[in-house]
C-alpha angles and dihedrals in degrees: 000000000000086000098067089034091063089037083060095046086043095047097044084046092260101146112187097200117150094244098058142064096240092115081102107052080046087056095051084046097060086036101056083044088057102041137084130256091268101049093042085072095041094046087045090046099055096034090049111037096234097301122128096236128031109249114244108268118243122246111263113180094196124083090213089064099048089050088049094056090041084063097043089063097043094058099050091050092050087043092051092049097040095195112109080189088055094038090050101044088053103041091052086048083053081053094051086043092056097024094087106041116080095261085052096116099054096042091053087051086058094044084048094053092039079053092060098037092047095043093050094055085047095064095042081060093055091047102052091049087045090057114028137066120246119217097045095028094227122126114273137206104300083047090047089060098045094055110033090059089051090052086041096056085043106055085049099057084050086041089233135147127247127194114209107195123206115215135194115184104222121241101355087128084066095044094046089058101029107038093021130252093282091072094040083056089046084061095049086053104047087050091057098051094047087054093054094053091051103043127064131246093272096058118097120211109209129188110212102163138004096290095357109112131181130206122189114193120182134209084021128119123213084263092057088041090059090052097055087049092053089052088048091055091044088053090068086256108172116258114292145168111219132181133201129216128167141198094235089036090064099034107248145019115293139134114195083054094053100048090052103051083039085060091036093053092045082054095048086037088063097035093063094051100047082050093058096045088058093054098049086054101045083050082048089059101050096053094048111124110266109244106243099196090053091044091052088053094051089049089050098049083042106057088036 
């Protein structure tokens, strides 16, 4: 069996000498021998960077540097499947494949230490699918509860405040049907990306709904909040409602609380405006120049 696994690293130019960091073109090589159809494209894919053929590793005369590039590759490929169940079932079939030639031990060590690379990047992927929102890349809702109560937990031991803002992007609805969803997506984007250049690096962006976004921001008061949002606005950020809430605001440390006077201010928030559109309008209205020529009309039928 180890025969025909070093005939395979021999034959796709995957030496396995002492001095090199080809331990991990000899990995992809056992491991394409020992996986199925589906994960060959994806292995070679990853390993390879897409060439047909690995490039020929360059001498490097430190162990160190051979394991590191052993890990490197581990953890792309996990990365690229995504799937710790998958990572583990072929990389125990690799360990069958080298257990039983006379290098065996010190190849499994390697597949034992690809395993945890590769399943650790597995799982990173998973989290980060788990938690994050796919078409702006920020964190959504599921990633919204987990850290706000850690920032929440942490701003009360160091008795701190901590804003949370409720944001609406507005008229996304009428883009959505009139321009497509592929502008309304272009909005949310462009939202996104104007928040990130206005917040730190502590602040966390969070997707709830379609175009319903949270931002926590600890160790900030209301007042705080309103200036970010100014520099926001100031930023050509798309049109948007927004609502503040804050832990000292409220009285004590609750999520659930904050997130709903949050909403509820973004609500009164818009309410207000639209309240006073409608009253600059009405006012509008009433100073509009009385057309003579229909006033004289409506005399005239009058006094007919």
């Amino acid at each position: 069996m180890f025969a025909a696994w070093r005939q395979r690293c021999d034959a796709t130019g995957c030496a396995t000498g002492p001095d090199d960091t080809s331990e991990r073109f000899a990995l992809l090589a056992a491991l394409e021998q020992a996986a199925s159809p589906d994960a060959l494209a994806r292995v070679r894919g990853t390993f390879w960077r897409g060439s047909g053929r690995p490039s020929r590793p360059r001498p490097a005369g430190k162990v160190g540097a051979r394991r590191r590039a052993l890990d490197d590759a581990a953890r792309e490929w996990g990365a690229c499947v995504g799937s710790p169940a998958i990572v583990v079932e072929q990389t125990l079939l690799l360990r069958h494949l080298v257990s039983g030639s006379t290098e065996g031990e010190r190849l499994a060590r390697l597949v034992d230490r690809s395993m945890l690379a590769a399943t650790s990047a597995a799982t990173d992927e998973l989290q980060r699918a788990a938690f994050s929102d796919p078409l702006t890349g920020c964190a959504n809702r599921r990633g919204l509860e987990r850290d706000l109560d850690r920032e929440l937990a942490r701003c009360a031991r160091a008795e701190l405040d901590l804003s949370v803002l409720a944001i609406d992007v507005d008229g996304l609805k009428a883009i959505n049907d009139t321009q497509g969803h592929a502008a309304g997506d272009r909005v949310l984007l462009q939202l996104v990306e104007t928040l990130r250049r206005a917040l730190r690096g502590l602040d966390g962006v969070y997707r709830v709904g379609g175009d319903e976004f949270i931002i926590v921001l600890p160790d900030t008061s209301p007042d705080d909040a309103s200036v970010v949002m100014t520099r926001v606005e100031l930023l050509d950020a798309p049109p948007f409602s927004w609502g503040v809430a804050s832990v000292h605001g409220i009285g004590y440390f609750d999520a659930h609380v904050l997130l709903t006077t949050a909403d509820e201010q973004l609500y009164d928030r818009r309410r207000a405006s639209r309240g006073l559109l409608l009253s600059s309008s009405t006012a509008r209205r009433r100073r509009k120049p009385v057309d003579t020529q229909e006033l004289g009309t409506d005399q005239a039928g009058a006094t007919g």
